[in-house]
C-alpha positions as CSV (number, residue, x, y, z in Angstrom):
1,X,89.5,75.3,98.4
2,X,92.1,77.1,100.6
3,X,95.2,76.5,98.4
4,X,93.1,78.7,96.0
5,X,94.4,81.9,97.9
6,X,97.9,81.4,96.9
7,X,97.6,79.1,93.6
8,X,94.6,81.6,91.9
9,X,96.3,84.6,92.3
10,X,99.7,83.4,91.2
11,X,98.2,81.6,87.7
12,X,96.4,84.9,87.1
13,X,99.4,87.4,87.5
14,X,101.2,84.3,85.1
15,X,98.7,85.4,82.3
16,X,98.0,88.9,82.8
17,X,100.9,90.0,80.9
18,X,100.0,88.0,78.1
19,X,96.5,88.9,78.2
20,X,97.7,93.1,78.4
21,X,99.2,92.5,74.6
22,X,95.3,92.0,73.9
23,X,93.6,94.3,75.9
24,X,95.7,96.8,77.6
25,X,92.5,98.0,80.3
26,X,89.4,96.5,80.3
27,X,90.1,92.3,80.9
28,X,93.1,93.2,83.3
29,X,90.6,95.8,85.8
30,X,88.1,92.8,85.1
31,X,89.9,89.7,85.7
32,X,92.4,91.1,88.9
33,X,89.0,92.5,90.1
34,X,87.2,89.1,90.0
35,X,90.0,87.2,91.6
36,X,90.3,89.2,94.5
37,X,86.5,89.3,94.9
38,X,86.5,85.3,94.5
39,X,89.3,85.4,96.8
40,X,87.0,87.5,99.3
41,X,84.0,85.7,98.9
42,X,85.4,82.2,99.8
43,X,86.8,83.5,102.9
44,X,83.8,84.3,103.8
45,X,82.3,80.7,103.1
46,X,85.3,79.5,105.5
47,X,84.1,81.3,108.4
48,X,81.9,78.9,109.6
49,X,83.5,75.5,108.9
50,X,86.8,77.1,110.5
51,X,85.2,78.3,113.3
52,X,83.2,75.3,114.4
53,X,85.7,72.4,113.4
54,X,88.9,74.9,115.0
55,X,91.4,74.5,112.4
56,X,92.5,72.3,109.5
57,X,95.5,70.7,107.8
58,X,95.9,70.2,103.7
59,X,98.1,68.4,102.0
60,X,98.9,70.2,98.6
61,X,98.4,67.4,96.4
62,X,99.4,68.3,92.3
63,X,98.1,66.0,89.9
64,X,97.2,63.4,92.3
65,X,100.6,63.2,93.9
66,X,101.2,64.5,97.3
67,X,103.8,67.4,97.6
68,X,105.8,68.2,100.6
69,X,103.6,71.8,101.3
70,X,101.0,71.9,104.0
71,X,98.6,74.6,104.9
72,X,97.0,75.1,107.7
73,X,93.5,77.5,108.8
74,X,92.7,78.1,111.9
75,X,90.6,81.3,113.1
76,X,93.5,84.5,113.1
77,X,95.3,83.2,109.9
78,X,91.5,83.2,108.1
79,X,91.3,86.4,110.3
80,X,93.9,87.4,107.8
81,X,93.0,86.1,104.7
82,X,89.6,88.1,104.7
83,X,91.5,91.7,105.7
84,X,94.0,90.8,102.8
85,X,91.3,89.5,100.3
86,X,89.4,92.7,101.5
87,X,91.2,95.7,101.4
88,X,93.0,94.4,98.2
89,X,90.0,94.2,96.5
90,X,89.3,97.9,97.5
91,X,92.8,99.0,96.3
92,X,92.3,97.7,92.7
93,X,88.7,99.3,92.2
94,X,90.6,102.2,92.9
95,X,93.2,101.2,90.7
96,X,91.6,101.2,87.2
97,X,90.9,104.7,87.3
98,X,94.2,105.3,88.8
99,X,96.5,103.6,86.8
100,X,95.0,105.1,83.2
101,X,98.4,108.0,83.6
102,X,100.9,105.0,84.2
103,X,99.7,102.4,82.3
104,X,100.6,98.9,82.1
105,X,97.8,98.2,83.6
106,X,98.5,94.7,83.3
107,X,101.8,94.1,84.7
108,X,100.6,96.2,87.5
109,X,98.1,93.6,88.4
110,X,100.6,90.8,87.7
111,X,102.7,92.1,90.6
112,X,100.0,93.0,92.9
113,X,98.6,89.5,92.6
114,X,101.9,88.1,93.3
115,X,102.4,89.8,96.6
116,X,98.8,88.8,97.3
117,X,99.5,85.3,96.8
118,X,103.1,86.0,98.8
119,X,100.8,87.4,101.7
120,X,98.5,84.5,101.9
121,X,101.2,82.1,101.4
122,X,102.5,83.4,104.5
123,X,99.8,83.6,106.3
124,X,98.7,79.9,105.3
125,X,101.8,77.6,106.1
126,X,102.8,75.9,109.2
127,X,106.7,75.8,109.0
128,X,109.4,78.1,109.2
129,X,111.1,77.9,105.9
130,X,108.1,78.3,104.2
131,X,107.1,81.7,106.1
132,X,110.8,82.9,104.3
133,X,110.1,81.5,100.9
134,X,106.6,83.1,101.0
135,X,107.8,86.4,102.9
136,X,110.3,86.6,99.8
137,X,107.6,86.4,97.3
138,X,106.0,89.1,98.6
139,X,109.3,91.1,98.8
140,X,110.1,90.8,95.8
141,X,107.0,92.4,94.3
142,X,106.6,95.1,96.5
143,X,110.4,96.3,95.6
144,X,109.0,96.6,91.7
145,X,105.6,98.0,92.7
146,X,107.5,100.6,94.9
147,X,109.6,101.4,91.3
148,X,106.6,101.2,89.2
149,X,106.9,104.7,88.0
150,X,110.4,104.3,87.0
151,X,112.0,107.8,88.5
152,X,114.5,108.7,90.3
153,X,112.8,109.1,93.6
154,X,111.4,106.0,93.0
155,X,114.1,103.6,91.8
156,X,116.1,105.2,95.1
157,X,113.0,104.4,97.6
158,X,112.9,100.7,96.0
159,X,116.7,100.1,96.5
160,X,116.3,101.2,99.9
161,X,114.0,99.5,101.0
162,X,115.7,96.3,98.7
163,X,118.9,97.0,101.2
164,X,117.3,96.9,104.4
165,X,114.6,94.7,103.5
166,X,117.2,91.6,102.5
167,X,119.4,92.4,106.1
168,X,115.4,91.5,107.7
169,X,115.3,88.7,105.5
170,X,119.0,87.9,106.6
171,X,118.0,88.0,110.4
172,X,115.3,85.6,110.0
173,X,116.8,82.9,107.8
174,X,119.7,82.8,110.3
175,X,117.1,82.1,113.3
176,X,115.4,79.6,111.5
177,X,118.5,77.9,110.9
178,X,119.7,77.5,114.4
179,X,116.0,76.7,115.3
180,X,116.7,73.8,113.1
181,X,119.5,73.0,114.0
182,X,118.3,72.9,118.0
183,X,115.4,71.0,116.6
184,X,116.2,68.4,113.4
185,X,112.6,70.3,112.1
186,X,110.6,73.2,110.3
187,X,107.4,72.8,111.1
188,X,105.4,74.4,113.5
189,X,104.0,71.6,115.4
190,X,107.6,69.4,115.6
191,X,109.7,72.7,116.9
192,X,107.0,73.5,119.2
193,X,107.4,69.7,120.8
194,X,111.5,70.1,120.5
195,X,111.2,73.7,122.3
196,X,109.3,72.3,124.9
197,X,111.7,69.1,125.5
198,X,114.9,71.3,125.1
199,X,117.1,73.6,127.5
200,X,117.8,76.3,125.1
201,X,116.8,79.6,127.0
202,X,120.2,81.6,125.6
203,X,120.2,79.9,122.2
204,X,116.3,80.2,121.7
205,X,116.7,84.2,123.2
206,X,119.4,85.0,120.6
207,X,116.6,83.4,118.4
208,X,114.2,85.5,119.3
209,X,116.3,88.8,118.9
210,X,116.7,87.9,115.6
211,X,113.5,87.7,115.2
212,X,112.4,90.9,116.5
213,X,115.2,92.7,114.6
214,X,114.0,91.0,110.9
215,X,109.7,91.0,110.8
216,X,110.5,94.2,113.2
217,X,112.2,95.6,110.4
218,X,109.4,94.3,108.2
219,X,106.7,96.1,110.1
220,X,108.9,99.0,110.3
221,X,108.9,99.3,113.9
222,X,111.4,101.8,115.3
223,X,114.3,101.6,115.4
224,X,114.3,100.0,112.5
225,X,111.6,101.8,110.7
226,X,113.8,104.4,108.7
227,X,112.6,102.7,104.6
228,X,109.2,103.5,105.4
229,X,108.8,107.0,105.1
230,X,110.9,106.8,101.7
231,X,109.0,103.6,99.9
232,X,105.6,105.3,100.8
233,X,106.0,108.7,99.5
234,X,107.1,107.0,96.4
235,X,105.2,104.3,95.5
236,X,101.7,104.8,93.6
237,X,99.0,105.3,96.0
238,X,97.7,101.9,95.0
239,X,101.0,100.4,96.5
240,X,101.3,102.4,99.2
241,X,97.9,101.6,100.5
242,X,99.1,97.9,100.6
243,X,102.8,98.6,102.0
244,X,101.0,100.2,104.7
245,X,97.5,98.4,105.5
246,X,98.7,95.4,104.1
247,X,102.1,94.2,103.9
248,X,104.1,95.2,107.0
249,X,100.9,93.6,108.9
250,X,101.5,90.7,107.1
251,X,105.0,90.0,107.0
252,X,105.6,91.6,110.1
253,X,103.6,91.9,112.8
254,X,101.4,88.4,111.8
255,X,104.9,86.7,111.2
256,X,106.2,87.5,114.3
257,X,103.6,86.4,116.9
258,X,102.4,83.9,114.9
259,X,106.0,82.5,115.3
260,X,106.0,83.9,119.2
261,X,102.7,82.9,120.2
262,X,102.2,79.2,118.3
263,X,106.1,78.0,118.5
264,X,108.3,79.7,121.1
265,X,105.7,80.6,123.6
266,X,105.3,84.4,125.2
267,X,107.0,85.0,127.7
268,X,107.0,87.6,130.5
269,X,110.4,88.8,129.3
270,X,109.5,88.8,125.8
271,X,106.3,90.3,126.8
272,X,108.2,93.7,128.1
273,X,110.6,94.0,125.5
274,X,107.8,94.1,122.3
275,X,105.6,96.5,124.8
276,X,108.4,98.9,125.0
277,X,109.2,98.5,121.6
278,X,105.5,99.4,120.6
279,X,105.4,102.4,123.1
280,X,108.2,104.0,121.5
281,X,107.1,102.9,118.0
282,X,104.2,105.1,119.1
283,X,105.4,107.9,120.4
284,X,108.1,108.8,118.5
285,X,105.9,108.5,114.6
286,X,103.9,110.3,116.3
287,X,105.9,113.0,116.5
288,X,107.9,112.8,113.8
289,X,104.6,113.4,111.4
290,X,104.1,116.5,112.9
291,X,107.2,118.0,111.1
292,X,106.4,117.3,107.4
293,X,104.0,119.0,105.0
294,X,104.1,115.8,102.1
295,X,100.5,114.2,103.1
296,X,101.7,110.5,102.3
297,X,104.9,111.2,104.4
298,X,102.5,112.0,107.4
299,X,100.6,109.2,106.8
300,X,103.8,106.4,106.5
301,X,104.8,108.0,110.1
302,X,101.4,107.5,111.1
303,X,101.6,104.0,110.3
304,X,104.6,103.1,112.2
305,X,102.8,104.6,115.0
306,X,99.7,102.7,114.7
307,X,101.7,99.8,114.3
308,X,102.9,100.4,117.2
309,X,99.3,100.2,118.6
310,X,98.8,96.4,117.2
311,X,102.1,95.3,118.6
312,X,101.2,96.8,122.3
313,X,97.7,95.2,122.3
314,X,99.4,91.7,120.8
315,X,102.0,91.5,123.3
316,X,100.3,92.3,126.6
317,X,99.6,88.3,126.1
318,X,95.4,89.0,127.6
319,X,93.1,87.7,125.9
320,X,91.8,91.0,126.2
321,X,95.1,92.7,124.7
322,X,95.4,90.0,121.8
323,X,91.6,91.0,120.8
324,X,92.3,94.8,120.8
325,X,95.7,94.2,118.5
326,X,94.1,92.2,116.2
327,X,90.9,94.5,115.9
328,X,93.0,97.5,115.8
329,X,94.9,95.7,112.3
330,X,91.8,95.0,110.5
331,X,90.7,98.7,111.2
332,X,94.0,100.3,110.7
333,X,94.0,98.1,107.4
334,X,90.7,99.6,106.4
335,X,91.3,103.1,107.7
336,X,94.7,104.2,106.5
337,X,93.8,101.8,103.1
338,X,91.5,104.6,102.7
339,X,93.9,107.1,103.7
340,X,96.3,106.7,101.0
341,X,94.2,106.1,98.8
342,X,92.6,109.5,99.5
343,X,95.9,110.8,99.1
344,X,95.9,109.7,95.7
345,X,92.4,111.1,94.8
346,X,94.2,114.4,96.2
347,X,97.5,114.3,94.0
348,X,95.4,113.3,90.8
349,X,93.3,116.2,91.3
350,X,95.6,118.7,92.2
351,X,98.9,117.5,90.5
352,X,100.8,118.1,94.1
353,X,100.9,116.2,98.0
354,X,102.1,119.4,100.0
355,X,99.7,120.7,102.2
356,X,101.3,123.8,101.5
357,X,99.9,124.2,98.4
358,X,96.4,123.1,98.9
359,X,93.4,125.0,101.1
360,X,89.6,124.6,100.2
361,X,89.5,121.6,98.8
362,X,86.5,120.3,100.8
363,X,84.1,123.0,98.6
364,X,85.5,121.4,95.3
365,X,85.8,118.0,96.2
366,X,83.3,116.9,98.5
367,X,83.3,113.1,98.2
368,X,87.4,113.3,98.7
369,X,86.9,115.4,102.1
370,X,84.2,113.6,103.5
371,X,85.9,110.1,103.0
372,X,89.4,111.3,104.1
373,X,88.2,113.0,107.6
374,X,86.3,109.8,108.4
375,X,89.6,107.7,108.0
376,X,91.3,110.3,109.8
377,X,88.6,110.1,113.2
378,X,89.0,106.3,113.1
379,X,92.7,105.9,112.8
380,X,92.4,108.4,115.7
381,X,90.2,106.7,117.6
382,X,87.3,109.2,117.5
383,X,83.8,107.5,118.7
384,X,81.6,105.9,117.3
385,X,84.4,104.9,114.4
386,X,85.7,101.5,114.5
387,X,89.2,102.7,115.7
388,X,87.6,104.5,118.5
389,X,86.4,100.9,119.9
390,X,90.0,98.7,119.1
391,X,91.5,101.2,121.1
392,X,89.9,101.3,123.7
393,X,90.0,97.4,124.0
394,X,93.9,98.1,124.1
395,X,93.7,100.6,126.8
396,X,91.5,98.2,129.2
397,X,93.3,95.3,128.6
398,X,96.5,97.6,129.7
399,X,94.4,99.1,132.5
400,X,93.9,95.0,133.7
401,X,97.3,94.1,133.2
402,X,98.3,96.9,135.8
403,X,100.2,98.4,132.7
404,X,99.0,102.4,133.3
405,X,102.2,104.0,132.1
406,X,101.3,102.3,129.1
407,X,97.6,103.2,129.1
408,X,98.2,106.7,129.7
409,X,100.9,106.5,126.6
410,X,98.2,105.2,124.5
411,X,95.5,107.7,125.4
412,X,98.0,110.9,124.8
413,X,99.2,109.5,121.8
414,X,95.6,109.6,120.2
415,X,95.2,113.0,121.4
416,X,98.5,113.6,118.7
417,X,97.0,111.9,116.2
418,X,94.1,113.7,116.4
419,X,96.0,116.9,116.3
420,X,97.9,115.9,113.1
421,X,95.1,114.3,111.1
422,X,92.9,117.7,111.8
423,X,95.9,119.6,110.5
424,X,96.3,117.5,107.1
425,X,92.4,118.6,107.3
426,X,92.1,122.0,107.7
427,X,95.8,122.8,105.4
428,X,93.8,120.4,102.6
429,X,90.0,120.8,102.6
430,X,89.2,123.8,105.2
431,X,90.0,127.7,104.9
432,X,89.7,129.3,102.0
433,X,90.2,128.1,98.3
434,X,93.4,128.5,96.6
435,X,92.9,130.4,93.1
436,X,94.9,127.5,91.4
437,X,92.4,125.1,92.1
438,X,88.9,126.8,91.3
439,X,88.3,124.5,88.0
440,X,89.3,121.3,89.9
441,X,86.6,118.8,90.4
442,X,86.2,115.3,92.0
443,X,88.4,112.2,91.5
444,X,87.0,109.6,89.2
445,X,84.1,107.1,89.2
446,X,85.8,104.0,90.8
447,X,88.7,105.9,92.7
448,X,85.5,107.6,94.7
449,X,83.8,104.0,94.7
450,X,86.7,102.3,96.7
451,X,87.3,105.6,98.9
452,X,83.5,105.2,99.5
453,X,83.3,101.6,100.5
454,X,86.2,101.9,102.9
455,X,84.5,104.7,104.4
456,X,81.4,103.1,105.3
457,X,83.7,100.0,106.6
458,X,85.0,102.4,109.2
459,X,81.7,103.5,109.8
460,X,79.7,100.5,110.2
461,X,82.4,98.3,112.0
462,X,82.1,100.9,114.4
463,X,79.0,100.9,114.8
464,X,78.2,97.3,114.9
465,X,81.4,96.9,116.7
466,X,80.0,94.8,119.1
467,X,78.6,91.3,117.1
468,X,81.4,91.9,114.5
469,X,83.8,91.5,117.7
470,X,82.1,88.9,119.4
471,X,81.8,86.8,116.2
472,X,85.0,87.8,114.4
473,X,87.3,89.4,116.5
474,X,87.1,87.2,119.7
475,X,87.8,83.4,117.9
476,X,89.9,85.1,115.7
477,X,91.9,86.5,118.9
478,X,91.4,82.8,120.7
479,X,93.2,81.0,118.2
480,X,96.3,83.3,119.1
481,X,96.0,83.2,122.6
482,X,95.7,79.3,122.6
483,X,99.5,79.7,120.7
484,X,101.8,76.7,120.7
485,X,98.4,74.6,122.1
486,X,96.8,75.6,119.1
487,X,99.4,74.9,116.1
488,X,99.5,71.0,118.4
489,X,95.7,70.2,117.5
490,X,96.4,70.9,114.1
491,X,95.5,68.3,112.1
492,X,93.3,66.7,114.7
């Protein structure tokens, strides 16, 4: 059942604090491990069904009585269930050994599961106030999650990120509002009919600025990108590995042209603007990694940057281009997933994130090295890795469009992420070994398991890039292009 994805994980965070007074490890890892699989599984089953019949509308019904909540499935939002359901899953394998120095194990999950069922929520409904309400739920978790260890560094990263987070929220409850007021609606399919029956250009622009400037915030595109770099640092790997592969996908770049592509419409206009925007989202993370020696700092500016990437591909308004952005999230969800994650494994080893203070590490820690530098290729689009391949769909679909000043901004930018990714390598796991850490040894069982896993995803996607694209990718990508055309057969 779809409404499983947001009503599962919800009744399971409800209990898990109850059921952490009983058992404070072993039936939390258990249970939040076996929802999320359950959660990943039935995805799967949807793939077919969704892909032959082209979408479907539900009626929530509680009890036998209908209530006012729809959800809808079409190919990119079940696109987005199975990269939620999947790199979630990896994040709490990785969790149980993790989590065993901050404990509360239970109320860890509770909150994680919440912004899980905040993110499919989001991804799931078809009208604009409910994208807020759900955007919110997964908000509001990721501020505690963020503060989970309680310090100062911490409890300032999560009210900074609160702050800026609630002016985002701000911008986007104000354009829905004047959406409905230009409308008399909330759903996706009436506004969609209203748009196309109204004169609106300024109002609907003004709109669409507000727009931009909230899930832009939310994906932490620059200029407004400035919480990032704080809430990453700080957060438990665990966390950061969703902030970054997860949630500023989510509730900002799928929010965003979900909204652009199946209610307003692209337009040429809007079309430039979220290309430049990308560019510079790019170029200037890029460069901005380069001057910091905090590992997870790198790799929050590396995410803006990537983000970037996605937003580029998605906004070119191709076919082609809307393929590339998509395939470039799932693998920059898998890839920097793993990153952080990684990063994790390293400051649980070694007590410390500066590169600095690290050398060698690769002759100690093997398993650690080996999975970090392939996450580091893929994100840097290093053949036959699965980032090599989604960005290189970006770069043709620019090269079609007649965009080359953007091409040639894409291809230099991977040369500097290559550069910055082999310098977090050689300062961490290359050169010689550092006397402090010669009794060191590798990270535990199930943090190495999920590291693992997400390795091989990067490996193998690659590799098999091509059915996974044709199969996956491409109806995935139709169901975008299609936009406001789409969201109108729903229900059909």
């Amino acid at each position: 059942m779809v409404f499983s994805f947001i009503f599962l994980p919800l009744v399971i965070a409800a209990c898990l604090p109850l059921i952490g007074k009983i058992s404070k490890k072993v039936i939390p890892d258990v249970l939040t491990n076996a929802t999320l699989g359950f959660l990943l599984i039935n995805s799967i089953l949807l793939i077919k069904p969704i892909f032959s019949r082209g979408s479907l509308l539900q009626n929530i019904n509680w009890f036998g009585e209908n209530v006012n909540l729809q959800i809808a499935l079409d190919g990119f939002n079940l696109f987005m269930l199975f990269t939620i359901s999947l790199v979630s899953l990896c994040i709490t394998l990785f969790s149980i050994d993790y989590l065993k120095h901050y404990g509360h194990q239970a109320n860890f999950y509770a909150l994680l599961l919440v912004m899980v069922a905040g993110m499919n929520g989001l991804v799931l409904v078809p009208d604009l106030f409910s994208v807020y309400l759900f955007l919110e739920v997964a908000a509001v978790a990721s501020y505690a999650l963020v503060a989970f260890g309680l310090g100062p560094e911490e409890l300032e990263a999560s009210f900074k990120y609160l702050m800026l987070s609630v002016v985002a929220s701000a911008f986007v409850l104000l354009s829905i509002t004047v959406i409905f007021g230009l409308t008399g609606s909330l759903s996706f399919q009436a506004v969609a009919r209203g748009l196309q029956d109204l004169n609106a250009g300024p109002v609907l622009g003004v709109c669409l600025a507000f727009f931009i400037m909230g899930f832009g915030l939310k994906a932490a595109l620059v200029p407004f990108h400035a919480w990032l770099p704080d809430a990453h640092p700080s957060a438990p790997a665990p966390i950061s590995a969703m902030l970054s592969g997860l949630l500023i996908k989510v509730s900002g770049v799928y929010a965003l042209f979900r909204i652009v592509y199946s209610v307003v419409g692209m337009t040429p206009a809007l079309s430039r603007v979220l290309m430049a925007m990308g560019a510079i989202s790019i170029v200037v993370a890029a460069l901005l990694a380069l001057g910091h020696n905090d590992i997870k700092r790198m790799l929050a500016y590396s995410s803006i940057s990537q983000v970037g990437y996605i937003i580029l591909g998605l906004a070119i308004g191709t076919p082609l281009g809307i393929a590339g952005g998509l395939f470039h999230l799932f693998n920059h969800a898998v890839a920097k997933g793993l990153l952080f994650l990684n990063s994790g494994s390293i400051q649980h080893i070694t007590g410390t994130r500066n590169l600095n203070e690290l050398g060698g590490l690769g002759k100690k820690v093997p398993i650690t090295a080996g999975t970090n530098l392939v996450g580091a290729l893929s994100i840097a689009g290093v053949p036959p890795l699965a980032g090599f391949w989604s960005k290189l769909i970006i770069i043709i679909a620019l090269v079609q469009a007649n965009h080359f000043g953007y091409a040639l901004v894409a291809i230099l930018a991977s040369i500097l992420t290559l550069w910055y990714y082999l310098l977090i390598q050689r300062k961490a796991f290359f050169g010689p070994l550092n006397d402090r850490w010669q009794q060191i040894k590798e990270a535990p069982f199930w943090m190495n398991a999920a590291n693992i896993i997400l390795a091989l995803l990067c490996l193998l996607v690659g590799i098999f890039f091509s059915p996974i694209f044709k199969t996956w990718i491409a109806p995935a990508a139709d169901a975008l292009a299609r936009g406001v055309q789409q969201v109108l057969m729903w229900g059909i």
